[in-house]
Wavefront OBJ file of the C-alpha trace (Angstrom):
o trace
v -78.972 -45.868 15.714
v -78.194 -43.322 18.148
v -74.497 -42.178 19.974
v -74.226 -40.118 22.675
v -71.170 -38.511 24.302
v -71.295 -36.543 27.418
v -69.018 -34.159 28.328
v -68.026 -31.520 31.133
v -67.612 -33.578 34.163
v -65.143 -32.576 36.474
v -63.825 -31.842 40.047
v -65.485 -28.656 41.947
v -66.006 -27.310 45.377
v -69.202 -27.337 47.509
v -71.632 -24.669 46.435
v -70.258 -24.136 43.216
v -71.765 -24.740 39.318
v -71.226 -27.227 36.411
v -72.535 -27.567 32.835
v -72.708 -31.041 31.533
v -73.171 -31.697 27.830
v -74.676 -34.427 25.636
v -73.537 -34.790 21.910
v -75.853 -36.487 20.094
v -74.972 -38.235 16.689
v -78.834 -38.473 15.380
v -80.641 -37.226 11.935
v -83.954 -36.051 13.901
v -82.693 -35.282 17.586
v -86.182 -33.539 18.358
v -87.072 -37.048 18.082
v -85.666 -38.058 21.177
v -86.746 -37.506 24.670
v -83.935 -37.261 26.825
v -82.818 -37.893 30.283
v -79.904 -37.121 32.898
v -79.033 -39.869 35.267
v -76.305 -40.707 37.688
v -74.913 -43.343 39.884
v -72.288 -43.318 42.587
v -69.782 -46.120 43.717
v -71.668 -48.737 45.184
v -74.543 -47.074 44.527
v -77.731 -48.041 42.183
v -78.168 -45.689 39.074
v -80.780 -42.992 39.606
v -83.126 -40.038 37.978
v -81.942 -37.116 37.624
v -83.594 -34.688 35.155
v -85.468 -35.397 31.990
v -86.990 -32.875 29.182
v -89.456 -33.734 25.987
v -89.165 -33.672 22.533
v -89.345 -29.750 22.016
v -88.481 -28.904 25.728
v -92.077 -28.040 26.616
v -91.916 -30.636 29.484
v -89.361 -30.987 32.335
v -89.330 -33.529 35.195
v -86.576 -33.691 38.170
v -85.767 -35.523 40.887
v -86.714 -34.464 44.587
v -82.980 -34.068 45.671
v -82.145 -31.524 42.751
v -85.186 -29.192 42.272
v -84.464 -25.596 42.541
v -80.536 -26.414 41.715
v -80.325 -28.246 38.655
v -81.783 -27.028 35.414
v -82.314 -29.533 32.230
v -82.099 -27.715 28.546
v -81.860 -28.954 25.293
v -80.674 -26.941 21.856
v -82.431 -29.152 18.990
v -80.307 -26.927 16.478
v -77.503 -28.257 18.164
v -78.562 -31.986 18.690
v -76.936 -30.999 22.422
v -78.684 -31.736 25.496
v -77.429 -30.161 28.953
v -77.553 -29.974 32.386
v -76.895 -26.726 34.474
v -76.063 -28.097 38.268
v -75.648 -24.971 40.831
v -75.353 -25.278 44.682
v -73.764 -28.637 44.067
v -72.961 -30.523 46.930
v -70.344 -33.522 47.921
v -73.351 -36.391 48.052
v -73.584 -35.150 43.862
v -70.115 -37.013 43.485
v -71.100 -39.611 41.177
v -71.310 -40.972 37.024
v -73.546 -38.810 35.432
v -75.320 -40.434 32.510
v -76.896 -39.327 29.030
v -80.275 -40.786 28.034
v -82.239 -40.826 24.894
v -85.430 -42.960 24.264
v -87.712 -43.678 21.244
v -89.788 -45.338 23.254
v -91.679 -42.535 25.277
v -94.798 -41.311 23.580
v -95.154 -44.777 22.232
v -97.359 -46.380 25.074
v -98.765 -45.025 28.882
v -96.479 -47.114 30.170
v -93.502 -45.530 29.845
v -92.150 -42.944 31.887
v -89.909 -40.483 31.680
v -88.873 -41.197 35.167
v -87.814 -44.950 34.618
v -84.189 -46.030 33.154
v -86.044 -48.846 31.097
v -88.231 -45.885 28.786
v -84.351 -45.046 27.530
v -82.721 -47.084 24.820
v -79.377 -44.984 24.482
v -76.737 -44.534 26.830
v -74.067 -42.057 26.691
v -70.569 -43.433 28.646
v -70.577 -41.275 31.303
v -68.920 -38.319 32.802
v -67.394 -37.833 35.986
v -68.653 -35.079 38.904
v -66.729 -35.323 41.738
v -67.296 -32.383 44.357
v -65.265 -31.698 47.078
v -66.276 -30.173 50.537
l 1 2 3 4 5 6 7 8 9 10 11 12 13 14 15 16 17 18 19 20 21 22 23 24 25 26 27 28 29 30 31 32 33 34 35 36 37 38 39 40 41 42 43 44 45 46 47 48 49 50 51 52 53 54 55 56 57 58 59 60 61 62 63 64 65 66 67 68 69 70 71 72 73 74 75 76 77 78 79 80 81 82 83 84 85 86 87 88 89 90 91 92 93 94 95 96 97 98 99 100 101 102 103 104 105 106 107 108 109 110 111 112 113 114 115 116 117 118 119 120 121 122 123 124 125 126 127 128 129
């Protein structure tokens, strides 16, 4: 039984930075990988960032690398996202993800929505040009 609640979504300009937050309610939280997606109106969900157990291991998506950083704080049971250089097309739902499942078989990936069991609700990113 996992919760997750996301947090620091809001409206900024073109080229600036955001911090999103995920709250995890948990007892082992290093037990979790976890994952950043989004989706935009219309739009089907997609990767975004996602970091192992202890933070060792980081994996991004093509259309963020070099702007987006992933972090977690397992003292914390808080996962984040640090977005710079943000641009208009980044307008969209971002989503929390945490999975048991990854470690557990070869054919999971940390890439693929269906490795994540737990869903945050979302939180809104909306820059403007």
């Amino acid at each position: 039984q996992v919760q997750l609640v996301e947090s620091g979504g809001g409206l900024v300009q073109a080229g600036g930075s955001l911090r999103l937050s995920c709250a995890a309610s948990v007892l082992t939280f290093s037990n979790l990988y976890m994952g950043w997606f989004r989706q935009a109106p219309g739009k089907e969900r997609e990767f975004v960032a996602a970091i192992s157990w202890g933070g060792g291991s980081t994996d991004y998506a093509d259309f963020v690398k070099g702007r987006f950083t992933i972090s977690r704080d397992n003292t914390k049971n808080t996962l984040y996202l640090q977005m710079n250089s943000l641009k208009p097309e980044d307008t969209a739902v971002f989503y929390c993800a945490a999975s048991t499942r990854m470690g557990g078989s070869i054919y999971y990936t940390s890439q693929a929505a269906s490795s994540y069991n737990y869903w945050g609700q979302g939180t809104q990113v909306t820059v403007s040009s």
